[in-house]
C-alpha positions as CSV (number, residue, x, y, z in Angstrom):
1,X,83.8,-6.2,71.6
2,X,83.4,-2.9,70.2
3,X,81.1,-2.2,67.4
4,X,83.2,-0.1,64.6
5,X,80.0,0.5,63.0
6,X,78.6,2.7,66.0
7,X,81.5,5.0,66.0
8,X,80.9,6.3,63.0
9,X,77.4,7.9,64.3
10,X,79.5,10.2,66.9
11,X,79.8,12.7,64.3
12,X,76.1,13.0,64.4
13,X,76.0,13.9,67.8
14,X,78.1,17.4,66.9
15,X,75.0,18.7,65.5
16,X,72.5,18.6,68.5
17,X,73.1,22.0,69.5
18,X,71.9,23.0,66.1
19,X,68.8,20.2,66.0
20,X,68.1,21.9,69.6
21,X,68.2,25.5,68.7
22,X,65.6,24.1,66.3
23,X,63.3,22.6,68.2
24,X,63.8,25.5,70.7
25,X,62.3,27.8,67.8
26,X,59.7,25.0,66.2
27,X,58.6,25.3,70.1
28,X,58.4,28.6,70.2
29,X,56.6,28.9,66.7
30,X,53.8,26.1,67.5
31,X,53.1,27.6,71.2
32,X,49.9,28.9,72.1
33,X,48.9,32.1,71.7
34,X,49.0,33.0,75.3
35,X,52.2,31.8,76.0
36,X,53.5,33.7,72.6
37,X,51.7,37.0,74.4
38,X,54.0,36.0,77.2
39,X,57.3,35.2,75.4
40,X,56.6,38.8,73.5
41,X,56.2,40.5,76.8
42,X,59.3,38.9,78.5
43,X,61.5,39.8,75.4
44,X,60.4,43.4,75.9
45,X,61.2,43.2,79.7
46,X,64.6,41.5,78.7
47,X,65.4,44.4,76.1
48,X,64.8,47.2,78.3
49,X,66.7,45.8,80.8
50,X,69.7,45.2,78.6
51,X,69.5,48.7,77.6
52,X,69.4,50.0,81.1
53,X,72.0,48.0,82.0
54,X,74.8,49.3,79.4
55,X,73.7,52.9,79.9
56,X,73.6,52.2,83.6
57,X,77.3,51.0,83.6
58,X,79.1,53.5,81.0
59,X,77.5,56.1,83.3
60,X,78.8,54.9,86.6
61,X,82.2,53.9,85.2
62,X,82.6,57.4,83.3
63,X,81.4,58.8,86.8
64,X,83.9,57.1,88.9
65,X,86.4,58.0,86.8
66,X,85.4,62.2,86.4
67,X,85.3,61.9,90.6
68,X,88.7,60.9,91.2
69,X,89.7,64.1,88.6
70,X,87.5,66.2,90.3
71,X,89.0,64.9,93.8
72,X,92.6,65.2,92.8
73,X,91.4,69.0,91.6
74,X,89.8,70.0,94.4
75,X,92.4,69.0,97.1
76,X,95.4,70.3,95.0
77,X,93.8,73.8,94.0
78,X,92.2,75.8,96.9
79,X,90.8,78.3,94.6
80,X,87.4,77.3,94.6
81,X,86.4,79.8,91.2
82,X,89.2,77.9,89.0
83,X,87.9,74.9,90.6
84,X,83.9,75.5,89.0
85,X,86.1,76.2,85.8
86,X,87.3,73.1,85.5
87,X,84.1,71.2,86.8
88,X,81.9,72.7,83.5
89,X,83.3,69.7,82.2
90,X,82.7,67.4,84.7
91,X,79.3,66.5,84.1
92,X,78.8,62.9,84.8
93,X,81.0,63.5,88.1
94,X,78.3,63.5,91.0
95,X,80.3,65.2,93.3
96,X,81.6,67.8,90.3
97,X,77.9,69.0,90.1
98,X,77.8,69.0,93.9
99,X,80.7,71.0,94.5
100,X,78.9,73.0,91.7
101,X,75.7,73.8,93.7
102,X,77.9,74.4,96.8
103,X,79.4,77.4,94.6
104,X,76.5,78.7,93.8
105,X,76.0,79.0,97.6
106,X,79.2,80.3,98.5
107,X,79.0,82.8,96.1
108,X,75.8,84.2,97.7
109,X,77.7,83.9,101.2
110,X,79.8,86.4,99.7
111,X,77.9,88.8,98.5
112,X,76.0,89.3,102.0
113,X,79.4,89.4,103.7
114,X,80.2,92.6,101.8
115,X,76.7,93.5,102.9
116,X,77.3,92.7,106.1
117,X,80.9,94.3,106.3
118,X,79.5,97.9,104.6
119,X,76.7,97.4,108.1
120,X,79.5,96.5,110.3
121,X,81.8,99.8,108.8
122,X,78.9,102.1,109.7
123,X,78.5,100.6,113.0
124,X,74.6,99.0,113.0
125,X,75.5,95.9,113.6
126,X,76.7,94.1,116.7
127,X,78.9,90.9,116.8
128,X,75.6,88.7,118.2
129,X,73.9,89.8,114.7
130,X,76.8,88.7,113.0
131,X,77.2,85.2,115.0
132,X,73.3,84.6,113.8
133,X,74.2,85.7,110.6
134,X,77.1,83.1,110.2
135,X,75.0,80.4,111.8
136,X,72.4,81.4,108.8
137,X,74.7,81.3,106.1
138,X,76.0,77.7,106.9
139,X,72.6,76.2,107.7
140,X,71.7,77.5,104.3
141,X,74.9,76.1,102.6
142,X,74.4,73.1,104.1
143,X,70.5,72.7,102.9
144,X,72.0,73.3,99.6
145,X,74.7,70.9,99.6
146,X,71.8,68.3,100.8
147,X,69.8,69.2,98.2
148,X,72.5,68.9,96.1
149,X,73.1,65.3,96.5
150,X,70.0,64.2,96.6
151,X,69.1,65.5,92.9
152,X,72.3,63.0,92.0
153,X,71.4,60.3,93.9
154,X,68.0,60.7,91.9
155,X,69.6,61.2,88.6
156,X,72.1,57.8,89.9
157,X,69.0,55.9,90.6
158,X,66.5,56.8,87.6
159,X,65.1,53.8,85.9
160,X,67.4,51.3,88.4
161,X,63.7,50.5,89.6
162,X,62.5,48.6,86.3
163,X,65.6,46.1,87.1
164,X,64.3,45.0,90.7
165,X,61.0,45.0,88.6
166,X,62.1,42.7,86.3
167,X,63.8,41.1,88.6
168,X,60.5,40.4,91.0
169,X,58.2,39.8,88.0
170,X,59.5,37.7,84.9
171,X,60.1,34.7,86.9
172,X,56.0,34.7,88.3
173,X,55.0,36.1,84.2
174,X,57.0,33.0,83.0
175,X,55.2,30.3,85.2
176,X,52.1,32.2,83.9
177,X,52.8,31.2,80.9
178,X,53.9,27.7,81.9
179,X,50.8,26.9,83.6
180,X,48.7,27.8,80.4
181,X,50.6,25.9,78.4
182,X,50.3,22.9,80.2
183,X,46.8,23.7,81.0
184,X,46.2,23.8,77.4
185,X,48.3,20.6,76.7
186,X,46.0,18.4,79.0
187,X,43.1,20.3,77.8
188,X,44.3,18.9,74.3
189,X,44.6,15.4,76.0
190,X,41.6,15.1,77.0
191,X,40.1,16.0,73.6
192,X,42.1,13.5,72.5
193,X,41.2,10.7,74.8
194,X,44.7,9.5,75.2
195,X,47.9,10.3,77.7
196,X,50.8,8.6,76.3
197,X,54.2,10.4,76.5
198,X,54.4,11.2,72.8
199,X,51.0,13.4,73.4
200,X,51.7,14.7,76.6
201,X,55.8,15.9,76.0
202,X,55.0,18.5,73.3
203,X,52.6,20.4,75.0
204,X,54.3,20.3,78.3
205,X,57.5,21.2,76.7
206,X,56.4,24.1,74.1
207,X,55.1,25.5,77.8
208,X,57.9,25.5,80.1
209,X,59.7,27.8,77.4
210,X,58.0,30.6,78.8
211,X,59.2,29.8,82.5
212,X,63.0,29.8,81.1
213,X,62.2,33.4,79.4
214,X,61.0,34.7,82.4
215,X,64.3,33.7,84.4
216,X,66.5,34.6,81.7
217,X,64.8,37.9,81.8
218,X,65.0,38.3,85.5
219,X,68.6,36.8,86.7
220,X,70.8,39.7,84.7
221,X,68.5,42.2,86.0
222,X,68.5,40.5,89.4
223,X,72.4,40.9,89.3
224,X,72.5,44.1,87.5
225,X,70.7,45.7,90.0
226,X,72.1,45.0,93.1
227,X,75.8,45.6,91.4
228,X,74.7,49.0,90.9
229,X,72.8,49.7,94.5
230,X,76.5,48.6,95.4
231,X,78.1,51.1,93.4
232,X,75.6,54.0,94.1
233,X,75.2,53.4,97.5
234,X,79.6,53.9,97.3
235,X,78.8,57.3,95.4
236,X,76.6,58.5,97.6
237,X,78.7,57.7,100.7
238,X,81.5,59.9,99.1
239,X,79.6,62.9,98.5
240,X,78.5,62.8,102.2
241,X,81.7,62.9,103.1
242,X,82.5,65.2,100.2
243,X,79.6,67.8,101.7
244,X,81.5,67.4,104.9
245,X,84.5,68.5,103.8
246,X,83.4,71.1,101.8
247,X,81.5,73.0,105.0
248,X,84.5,72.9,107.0
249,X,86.4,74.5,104.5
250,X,84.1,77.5,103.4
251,X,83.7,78.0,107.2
252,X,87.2,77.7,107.8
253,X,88.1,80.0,104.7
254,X,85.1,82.7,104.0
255,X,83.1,82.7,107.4
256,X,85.6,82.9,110.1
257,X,88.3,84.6,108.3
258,X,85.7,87.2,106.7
259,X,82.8,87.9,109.5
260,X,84.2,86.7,112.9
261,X,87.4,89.3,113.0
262,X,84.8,92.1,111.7
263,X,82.9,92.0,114.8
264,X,85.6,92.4,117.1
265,X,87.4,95.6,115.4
């Protein structure tokens, strides 16, 4: 038969999460010192992680979306000068600020092919001296455009290495923690001169609070980290392919069209 009386105790039950949010921070108050040393540093691991994390994603999303503009731009207008106009503001667009450093090139490709063609006008200059000269000019574009996407990848990539960190770390500094805590709980025991549960629990559970910081700290990092490796390995993927694309066309557009027909006037 059921006991009426032991219903009405449920209600009691609604508060536990409270009672154990308590205890969680009665815990955390009557730690050791050690293991409060180690809560402290895990919180400051946890924090700059967060941090990273939000900046980490606003920048990728705000760059994937600046890269389809740019793309859309770039394949619809083949004037490359109204294309660095409209890639001033561009700037989270790691392709935008390749395409940027590829101008910069092309625009010193131009300048020695008026050079070249004032030579080639006054006849000192043969069309071997002007194959070299367009083997040159797109061995240097394409250090530049290498260059180029390795500073982003870089600038992509900065501070991504304190989330594997975390990641590797907080877990091992937590059971640090742990292991002085219980270390001091049976060091306490023995003081004592007595091992019942009531003595041993506290001790042993004020301690293993440390070891759930440390993977609390190091699972969103864990995660964090490897979505963006995902994301930037993507990026980076596209502006290969990007770098590709962009030699073909200054070659087809500014070296053929502009040296090659020069040297057989």
């Amino acid at each position: 038969m059921i006991n009426i009386p032991f219903i009405t105790q449920i209600p009691v039950g609604i508060s536990l999460g409270g009672a154990f949010e308590h205890d969680v921070v009665q815990m955390v108050i009557h730690a050791g010192l050690m293991v409060k040393f180690v809560l402290w540093v895990l919180l400051l691991f946890s924090v700059i992680s967060w941090a990273i994390i939000f900046v980490k994603y606003r920048l990728l999303r705000k760059a994937k979306q600046e890269t389809a503009i740019f793309l859309e731009l770039f394949w619809e207008d083949k004037d490359l000068k109204s294309i660095y106009r409209e890639c001033e503001d561009l700037e989270y667009s790691p392709m935008a600020r390749l395409f940027v450093a590829g101008y910069a090139e092309v625009s010193r490709i131009r300048k020695i092919q008026a050079s070249a063609g004032s030579q080639n006008s006054q006849g000192t200059a043969g069309s071997h001296e002007y194959l070299r000269s367009q083997q040159a000019i797109m061995d240097n574009l394409r250090r530049s455009l290498r260059k180029g996407t390795i500073d982003q990848m870089s600038r992509l990539e900065r501070a991504i290495s304190f989330l594997a960190t975390t990641g590797n770390t907080a877990p091992f500094i937590g059971l640090f923690g742990t292991v002085w805590g219980i270390m001091q709980a049976f060091r306490g025991i023995g003081l004592k001169g007595s091992a019942n549960l009531a003595v041993v629990a506290p001790g042993i559970s004020e301690a293993l609070i440390a070891t759930a910081a440390g993977l609390a700290a190091a699972i969103p990092a864990v995660v964090a980290f490897n979505y963006f490796t995902h994301r930037i390995s993507a990026l980076g993927a596209e502006m290969d392919i990007f770098a590709s694309d962009f030699l073909s066309m200054v070659e087809r557009q500014f070296v053929k069209k502009s040296i090659l027909p020069r040297t057989h006037r």
